[in-house]
Structure formats: structure tokens, C-alpha cells
C-alpha positions in Angstrom: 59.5 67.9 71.8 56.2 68.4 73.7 55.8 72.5 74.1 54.6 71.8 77.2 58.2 70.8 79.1 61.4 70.6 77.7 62.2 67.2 77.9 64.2 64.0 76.0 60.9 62.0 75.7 59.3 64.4 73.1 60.6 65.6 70.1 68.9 95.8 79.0 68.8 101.2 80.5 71.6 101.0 82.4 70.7 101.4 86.0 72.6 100.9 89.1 71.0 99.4 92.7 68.6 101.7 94.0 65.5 101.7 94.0 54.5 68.1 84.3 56.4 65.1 85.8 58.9 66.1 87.6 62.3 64.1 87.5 63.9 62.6 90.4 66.8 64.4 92.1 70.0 62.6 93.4 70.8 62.9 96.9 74.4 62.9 96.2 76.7 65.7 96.1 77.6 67.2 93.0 81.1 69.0 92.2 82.0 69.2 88.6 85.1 70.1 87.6 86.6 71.2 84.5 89.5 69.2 84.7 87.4 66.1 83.8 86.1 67.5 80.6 88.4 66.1 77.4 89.4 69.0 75.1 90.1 68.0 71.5 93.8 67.8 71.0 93.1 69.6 67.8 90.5 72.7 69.3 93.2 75.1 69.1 93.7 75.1 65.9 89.6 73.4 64.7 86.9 75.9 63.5 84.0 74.7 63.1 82.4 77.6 61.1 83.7 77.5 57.5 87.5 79.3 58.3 87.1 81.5 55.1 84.5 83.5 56.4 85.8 83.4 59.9 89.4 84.8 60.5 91.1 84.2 64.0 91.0 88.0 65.9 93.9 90.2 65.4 95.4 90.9 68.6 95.4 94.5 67.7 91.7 95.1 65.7 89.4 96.0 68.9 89.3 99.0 70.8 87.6 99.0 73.9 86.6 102.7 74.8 87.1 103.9 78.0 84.9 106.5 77.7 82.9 107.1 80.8 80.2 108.7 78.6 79.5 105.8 76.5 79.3 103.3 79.3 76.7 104.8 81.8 76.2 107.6 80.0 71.6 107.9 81.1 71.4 107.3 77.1 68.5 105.1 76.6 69.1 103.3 73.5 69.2 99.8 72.3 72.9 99.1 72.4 76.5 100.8 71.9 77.8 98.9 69.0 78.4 102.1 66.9 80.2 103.7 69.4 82.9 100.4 69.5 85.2 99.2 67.8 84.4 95.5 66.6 87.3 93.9 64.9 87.4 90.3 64.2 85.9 87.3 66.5 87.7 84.3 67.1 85.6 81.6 66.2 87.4 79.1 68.0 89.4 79.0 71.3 91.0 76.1 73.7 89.6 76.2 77.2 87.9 74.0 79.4 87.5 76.4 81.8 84.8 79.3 81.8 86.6 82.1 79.2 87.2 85.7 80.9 84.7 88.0 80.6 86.7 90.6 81.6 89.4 89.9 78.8 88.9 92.1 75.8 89.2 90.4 72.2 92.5 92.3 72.0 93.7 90.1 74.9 94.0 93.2 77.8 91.8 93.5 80.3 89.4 96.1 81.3 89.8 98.3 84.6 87.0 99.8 84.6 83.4 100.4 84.4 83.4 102.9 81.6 84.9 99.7 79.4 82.3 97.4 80.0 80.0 98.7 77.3 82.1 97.9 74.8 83.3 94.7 76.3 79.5 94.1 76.8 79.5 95.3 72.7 82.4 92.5 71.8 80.3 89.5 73.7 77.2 90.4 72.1 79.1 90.5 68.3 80.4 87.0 69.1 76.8 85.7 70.3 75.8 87.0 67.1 78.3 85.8 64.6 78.6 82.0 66.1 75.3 80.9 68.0 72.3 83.3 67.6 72.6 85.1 64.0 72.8 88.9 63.4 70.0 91.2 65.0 69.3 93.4 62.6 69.3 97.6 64.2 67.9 100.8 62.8 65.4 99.6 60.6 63.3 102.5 58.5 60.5 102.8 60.0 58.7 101.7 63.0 55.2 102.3 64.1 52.4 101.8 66.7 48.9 101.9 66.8 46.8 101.4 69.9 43.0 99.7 69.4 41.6 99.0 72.7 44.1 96.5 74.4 45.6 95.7 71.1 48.7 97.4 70.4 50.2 96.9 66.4 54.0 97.0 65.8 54.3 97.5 62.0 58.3 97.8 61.0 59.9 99.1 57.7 63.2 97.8 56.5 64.9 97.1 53.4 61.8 98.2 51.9 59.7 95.4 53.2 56.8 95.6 56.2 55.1 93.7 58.2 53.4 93.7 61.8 52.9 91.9 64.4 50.2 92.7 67.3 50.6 92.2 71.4 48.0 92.8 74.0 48.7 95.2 76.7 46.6 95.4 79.9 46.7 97.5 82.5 48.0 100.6 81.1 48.4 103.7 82.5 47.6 107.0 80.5 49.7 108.9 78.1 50.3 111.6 81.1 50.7 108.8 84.0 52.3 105.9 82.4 52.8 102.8 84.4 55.9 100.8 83.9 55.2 97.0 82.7 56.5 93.7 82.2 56.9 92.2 78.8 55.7 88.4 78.9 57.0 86.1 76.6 53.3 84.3 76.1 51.5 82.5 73.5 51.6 78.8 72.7 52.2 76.4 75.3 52.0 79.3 78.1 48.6 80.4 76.8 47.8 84.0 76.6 49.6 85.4 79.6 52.7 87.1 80.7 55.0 84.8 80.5 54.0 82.2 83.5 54.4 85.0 86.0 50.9 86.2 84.4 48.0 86.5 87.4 50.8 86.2 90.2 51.3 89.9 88.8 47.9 91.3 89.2 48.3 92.9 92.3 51.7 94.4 91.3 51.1 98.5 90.0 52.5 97.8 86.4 50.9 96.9 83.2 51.3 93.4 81.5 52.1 93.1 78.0 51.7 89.4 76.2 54.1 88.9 73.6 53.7 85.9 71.6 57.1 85.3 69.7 55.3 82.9 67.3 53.7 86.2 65.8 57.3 87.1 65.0 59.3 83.8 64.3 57.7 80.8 64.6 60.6 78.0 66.2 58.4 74.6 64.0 59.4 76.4 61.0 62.3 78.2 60.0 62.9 81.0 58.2 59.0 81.7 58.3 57.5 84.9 60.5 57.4 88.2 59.9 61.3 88.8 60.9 61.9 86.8 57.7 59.3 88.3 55.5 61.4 91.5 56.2 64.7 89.9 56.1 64.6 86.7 53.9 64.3 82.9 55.0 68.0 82.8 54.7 68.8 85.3 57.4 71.4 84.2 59.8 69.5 84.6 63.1 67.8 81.9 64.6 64.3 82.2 66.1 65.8 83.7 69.3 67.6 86.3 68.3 64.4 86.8 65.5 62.1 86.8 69.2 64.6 89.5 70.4 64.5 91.4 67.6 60.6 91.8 67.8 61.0 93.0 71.3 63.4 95.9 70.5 60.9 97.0 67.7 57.7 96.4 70.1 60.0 99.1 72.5 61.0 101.5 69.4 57.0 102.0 69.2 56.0 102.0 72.4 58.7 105.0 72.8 57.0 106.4 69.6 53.3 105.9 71.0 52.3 108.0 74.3 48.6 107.2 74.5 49.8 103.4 75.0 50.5 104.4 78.6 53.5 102.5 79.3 56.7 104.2 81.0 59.1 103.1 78.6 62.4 103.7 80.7 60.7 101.2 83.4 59.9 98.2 81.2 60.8 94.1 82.0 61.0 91.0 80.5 60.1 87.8 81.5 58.8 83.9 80.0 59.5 80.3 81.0 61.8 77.5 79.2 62.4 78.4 75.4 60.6 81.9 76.3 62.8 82.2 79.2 66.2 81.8 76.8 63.7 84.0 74.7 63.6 86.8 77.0 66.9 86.5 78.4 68.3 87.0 75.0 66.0 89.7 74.2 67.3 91.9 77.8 70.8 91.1 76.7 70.6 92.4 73.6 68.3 95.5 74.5 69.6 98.0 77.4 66.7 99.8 77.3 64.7 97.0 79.0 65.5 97.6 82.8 64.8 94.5 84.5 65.2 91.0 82.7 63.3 87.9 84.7 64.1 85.0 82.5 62.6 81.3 84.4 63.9 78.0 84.1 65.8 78.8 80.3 68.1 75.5 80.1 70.8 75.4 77.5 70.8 78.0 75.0 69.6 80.5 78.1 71.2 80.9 81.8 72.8 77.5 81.8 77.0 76.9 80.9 77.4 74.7 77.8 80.7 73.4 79.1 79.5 71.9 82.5 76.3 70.5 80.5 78.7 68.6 78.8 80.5 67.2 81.4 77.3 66.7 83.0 76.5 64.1 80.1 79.6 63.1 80.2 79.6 61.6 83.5 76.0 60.1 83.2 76.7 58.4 80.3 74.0 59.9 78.3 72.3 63.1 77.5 70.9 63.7 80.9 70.6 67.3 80.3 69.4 69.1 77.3 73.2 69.6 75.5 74.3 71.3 72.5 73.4 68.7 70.0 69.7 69.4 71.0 69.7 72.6 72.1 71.7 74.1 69.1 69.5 72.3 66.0 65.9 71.7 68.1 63.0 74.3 67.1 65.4 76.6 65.1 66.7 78.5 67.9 70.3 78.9 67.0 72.1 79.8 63.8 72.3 77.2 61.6 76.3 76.2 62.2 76.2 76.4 65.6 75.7 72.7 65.8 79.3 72.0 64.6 79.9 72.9 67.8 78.6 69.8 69.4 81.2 67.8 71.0 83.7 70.7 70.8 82.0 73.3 73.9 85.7 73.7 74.8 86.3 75.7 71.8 84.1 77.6 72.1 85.3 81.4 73.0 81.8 82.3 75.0 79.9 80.9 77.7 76.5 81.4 79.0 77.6 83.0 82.0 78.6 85.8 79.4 75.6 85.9 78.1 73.6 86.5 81.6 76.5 89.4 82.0 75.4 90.9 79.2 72.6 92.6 81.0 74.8 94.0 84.0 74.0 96.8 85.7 70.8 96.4 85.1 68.7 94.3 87.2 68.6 90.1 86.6 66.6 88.0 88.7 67.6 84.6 87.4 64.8 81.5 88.5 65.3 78.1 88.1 64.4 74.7 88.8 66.5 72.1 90.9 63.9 69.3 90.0 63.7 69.6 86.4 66.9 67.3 85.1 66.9 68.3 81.2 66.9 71.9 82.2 69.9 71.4 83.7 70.4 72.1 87.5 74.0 72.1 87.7 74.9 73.9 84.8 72.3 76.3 85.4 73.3 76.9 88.9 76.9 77.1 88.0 76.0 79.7 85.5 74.2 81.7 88.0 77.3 81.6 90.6 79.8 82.7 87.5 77.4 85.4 86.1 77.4 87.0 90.0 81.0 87.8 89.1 80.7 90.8 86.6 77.8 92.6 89.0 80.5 91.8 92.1 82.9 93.6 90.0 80.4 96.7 88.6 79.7 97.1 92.3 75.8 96.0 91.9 75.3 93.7 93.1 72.4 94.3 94.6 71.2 94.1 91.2 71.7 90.4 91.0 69.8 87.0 92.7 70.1 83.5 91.2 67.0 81.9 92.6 66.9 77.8 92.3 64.8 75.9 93.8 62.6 72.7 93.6 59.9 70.5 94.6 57.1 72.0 92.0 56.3 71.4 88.3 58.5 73.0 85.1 56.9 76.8 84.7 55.5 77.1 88.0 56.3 79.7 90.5 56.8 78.8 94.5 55.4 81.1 96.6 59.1 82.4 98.2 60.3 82.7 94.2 57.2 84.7 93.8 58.4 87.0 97.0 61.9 87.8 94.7 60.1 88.5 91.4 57.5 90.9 93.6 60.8 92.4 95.3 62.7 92.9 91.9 59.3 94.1 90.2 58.3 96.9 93.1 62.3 98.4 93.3 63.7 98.6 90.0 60.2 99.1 88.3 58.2 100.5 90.4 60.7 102.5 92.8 59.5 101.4 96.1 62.6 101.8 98.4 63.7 99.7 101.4 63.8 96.1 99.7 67.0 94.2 100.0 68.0 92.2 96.6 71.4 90.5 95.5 72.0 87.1 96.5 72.9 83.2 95.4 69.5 81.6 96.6 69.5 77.6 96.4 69.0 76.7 99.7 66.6 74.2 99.5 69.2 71.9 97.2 72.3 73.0 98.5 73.7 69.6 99.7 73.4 68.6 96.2 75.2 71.3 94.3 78.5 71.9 95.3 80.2 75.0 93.2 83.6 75.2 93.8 84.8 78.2 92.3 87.9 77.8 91.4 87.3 74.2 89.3 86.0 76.6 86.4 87.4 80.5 86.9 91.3 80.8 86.4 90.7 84.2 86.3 90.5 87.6 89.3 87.3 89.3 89.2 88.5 93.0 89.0 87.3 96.4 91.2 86.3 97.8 88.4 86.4 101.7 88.9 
């Protein structure tokens, strides 16, 4: 695949709402439903990780806490999983729908919004355990050293180092920090942040280049500094390696002052495989406040099961589907191919994954006229992933943004408008701008989401 466009022909603090060639697109409606999509007579009972390693869940082994204190408790930390109770993770379900992600393993529902941390908790643990790989937490050691614009991340674990370097510009001062975005750069975006780079120089906020190939190169796995520290055979894919680089560039920014960065007012952003990149990294992470993840295609903000039926219905891989997506440049964990031909089973979809960031800000942008990136899954994704901030009670917090008409990693001038919006009130703290919305105007007569052809379940109040 070309690094330059994804395409067939080559190879998370928790805060609440305050402050190219492009590819034809069909001028017929489309309405997908999930009714259309075959489920293996056999899913119910099919895993397709080895079944040894992978028991069914026990109706009984997770506890959600309701604990208010855990849930938006003003703890900045990476993520609650010691404070839940993780028991076992069905590795395979039957559903052609889009599963609940209000339903807790233990098959009860949550109420409300002191138990989403741990449902948050049990959809990150399944991520983990079937497509991304384990993120490694609490290493040793973790330290930062600031030369000129360099900044050097050098992490201890398992008594192995190794560093990695970023550039930040910008900067504020140790005693007036400026909050930043963290750009996914590097490689085929060149040495910016993320593709978003000079449409943020007038924005007050620092920019910080992150080039995941310093961590986890995607040509060749199990090579990178994640797995000079934790062995070519770890689990994780380069994803979840590129996420866990993030969460240790945070760790030493919160343990380096004179950087100048106000860690509790830090984003994320990059474009295509960076976009599922930093989408995954602000999932994972809720100390990053505001996650901006462009035109990610499968494996980031678009729904494996619609992608499917997408294909399905074209009669050939139109958009980029799990039998790419889940092998191509070493994203995924290695078995989550086996999953190709069987998206029905499995017990996540993206739309999970995207929810994995409520509250906290999302501004989602993608691209109508880019057909392997998937329009309709991604769209579709957007409109389920609205559910959980309906049902948090953010959702100002929340915009899907799709829209056409310009090459893949490029930025129209009214998407540009949301990402200044988003950047300036949940960064910066400028008050009086409106956010929350579905915004696909400009293809709407082609993409026709009707709700209830993949949600069988009520999106709760939750209190």
C-alpha cells in the first residue's frame, strides 16, 4: 500500500461540555441494513482465537462499580482498570446488529454515569485481548529531557530501556504552560502535526510531532523501541504499540515542567493509519482531553460489520475490510484476522471504540469521497458513537464531521472552522462556541442512516 493514501491499488481527563485521486461517489441513496448481512450458522458457538486460551465470560465474573468516585472522579490518570473488575471476555458472540454498549459483560445494564468507567474499562480489555494486543501500564521508569525543541522520552520496564524523541514547538514556559496538540506525524505526513499542522499556527497551543515509526514501525513487525522493551513477540500490534508511546510521551511531559506544556489540556490528532493511530491512543488514555482523529477507515472510527455488507453488496472489496485492515502494516494483533468473514461474531464494534473516549471531547472528520476509507461505515459509526455522549448528557462534546469534494488528508476550510472550535473550547477555554452535532450535509442524499436497521437496543438517561 502507497503511504500516501489508503487505497486497493497499492500494497482520554474526563471532562464534561464547557468550555490523491479521489474516487467517484454514487449518486444513489445508500441504506444498509443489518438484516442483509449472512451470520454463520455456526458463530454462536465459532471462536476464532484458539478456545483454550479464550473461555466464554461467566455471567457472574465482572463487576461494574458504581462508584461515583471512580467514574468522574478529577483523577488524571491513564485509565481505571485497577479499580474494575475484569473477568473473562467472550471472544465470540452472534449478532448482526451493532452489540450494546451499554450492556456490561455480566449481561445487566448500566444506569448510570458512575458505571461507565468500568464499562469503558471492559471495552477497552476486549479491544485488547482480540484486535489490538495488550498495552502494557506502569512501567519502571519514565523520563524526559528537553534540548531546544527536542524533547526525549526514555522508558524503563522489565529492565529494558529505550527512547524515542518528538519535537515540540511552541511551548509555553514551565510557569505558563500552553496546552498543545499531539500530531501523529512523520512518514508520509512529513514532519507536521498530524495534517492539521500549519492550519494550527494561529491557534494559542503548542504542537508536538509524534512520529509513531520512532516507536513501532507498521513495514516491520515486532521491531521499534516498544519491542526492544517488550519482545518481538508481544501481543500488541503497532497501534496499540503507537498508543502506548503516547501515554509514556504524557507520563514525561507530567514529570518535566520546563517543557511548558499544560498537561491536563493536551490533544490528539493524525490522518488515515495515524488517524486510527490517534484515535486508539485517546481511547486508551483519559488523560488526553480532546481526541481529533481524520479520515481513520477500518481499524479506526468506521463499523466492521456495515463494511462488510458494504463489500458484500458491491461484489468486491470496495472498502478497506477486515481481511486488509486486520493483517496490512501490522496494525492488529496477529489472530485478529480469523475474524475475516465472521464480523458478526465479533462482541465489539468500532462505534465502541469511538465511545471509549466519552466525556471527553471527539471531533470525528471524515471523507465522503474517499471509497476505501469507507463512507458509509464510517458515517454510520459516527451516528452510533453519538449514542453514549447522548446518554452521558455531553453531547456537546461530540461532532461527526464528513464531508467531500477534496483529496484524502486534506482539511476544507468549514472542517477547519470545527477543529478551531473544538481546539479554542475544550483546550484553550474560550467560552461561547457551540459544538455537538452529525455534520454531513454536503452528502446527505447519499447516506441514509436509519437507526433502527443496526441498534436493537434504548440508549439510557444515564444519571
Amino acid at each position: 500500500m502507497s503511504s500516501a493514501t489508503e487505497s486497493p491499488a497499492s500494497s482520554a481527563s474526563e471532562i464534561s461540555g464547557s468550555s490523491a485521486v479521489e474516487n467517484p461517489v454514487s449518486s444513489s441513496a445508500i441504506a444498509l441494513s443489518s438484516s442483509s448481512v449472512e451470520v454463520p450458522a455456526s458463530s454462536s458457538a465459532e471462536t476464532p482465537v484458539s478456545s483454550s486460551a479464550e473461555a466464554p465470560a461467566s455471567s457472574s465474573a465482572v463487576v461494574v462499580s458504581s462508584s461515583s468516585e471512580i467514574a468522574m472522579a478529577p483523577t488524571f490518570k491513564e485509565d481505571y482498570r485497577s479499580e474494575c473488575s475484569i473477568g473473562e471476555i467472550p471472544t465470540s458472540i452472534n449478532n448482526a446488529k451493532l452489540p450494546d454498549p451499554f450492556k456490561t459483560l455480566a449481561g445487566t445494564r448500566i444506569s448510570s454515569k458512575a458505571e461507565w468507567t468500568c464499562r469503558r474499562e471492559e471495552i477497552g480489555a476486549m479491544y485488547e485481548k482480540i484486535m489490538y494486543g495488550d498495552k502494557p501500564r506502569n512501567p519502571e521508569k519514565v523520563e524526559g529531557k528537553l534540548a531546544g525543541s527536542t524533547f526525549t522520552v526514555t522508558v524503563t520496564d522489565k529492565g529494558k530501556s529505550a527512547s524515542f524523541a518528538v519535537a515540540i514547538n511552541g511551548a509555553g514556559t514551565k510557569d505558563k504552560p500552553k496546552p498543545a496538540m499531539i500530531g501523529f506525524g512523520g512518514g508520509f505526513m512529513g514532519n507536521t502535526c498530524g495534517s492539521l499542522g500549519g492550519s494550527l499556527s494561529g491557534l494559542d497551543i503548542a504542537q508536538i510531532i509524534f512520529n509513531p515509526d520512532n516507536v513501532a514501525p507498521e513495514s516491520n513487525r515486532g521491531s521499534g523501541k516498544f519491542y526492544d522493551i517488550y519482545g518481538s513477540n508481544a501481543s500488541a500490534g503497532t497501534i496499540m504499540a503507537w498508543a502506548w508511546g503516547v501515554s509514556r510521551l504524557i507520563d514525561a511531559l507530567e514529570k518535566t515542567p520546563e517543557a511548558g506544556i499544560d498537561v491536563k489540556h493536551l490533544g490528539i490528532t493524525g490522518c488515515s493509519r495515524w488517524g486510527k493511530g490517534s484515535l486508539a491512543a485517546g481511547a486508551f488514555d483519559s488523560r488526553i482531553a480532546l481526541v481529533i482523529p481524520q479520515e481513520s477507515g477500518s481499524g479506526g472510527a468506521s463499523l466492521w460489520r456495515v463494511g462488510a455488507q458494504v463489500n458484500k453488496q458491491k461484489g468486491k472489496q470496495f472498502v478497506q475490510g477486515l481481511n486488509s485492515a486486520g493483517s496490512e502494516g501490522n496494525w492488529m494483533k496477529t489472530t485478529f484476522k480469523n475474524y475475516d468473514g465472521r464480523e458478526n461474531t465479533l462482541p465489539f464494534d468500532q462505534h465502541m471504540l469511538v465511545a471509549m473516549v466519552a466525556p471527553r471531547p471527539l471531533l470525528i472528520i471524515d471523507n465522503a469521497g474517499q471509497e476505501w476509507l469507507g463512507e458509509v461505515p464510517s458515517n454510520y459509526c459516527g451516528q452510533a458513537s453519538k449514542e453514549v455522549y447522548d446518554a452521558l448528557g455531553v453531547s456537546e462534546n461530540y461532532t461527526y464531521s464528513q464531508e467531500g469534494g477534496h483529496a484524502h488528508c486534506s482539511l476544507p476550510n468549514g472542517q477547519f472552522d470545527e477543529v478551531k472550535d473544538f481546539i479554542n473550547k475544550f483546550l484553550v477555554g474560550k467560552d461561547g462556541i457551540k459544538t455537538g452535532k452529525i455534520d454531513y450535509t454536503k452528502n446527505s442524499e447519499l447516506i441514509k442512516w436509519n437507526k433502527s436497521d443496526w441498534i436493537d437496543w434504548e440508549t439510557p438517561t444515564l444519571k
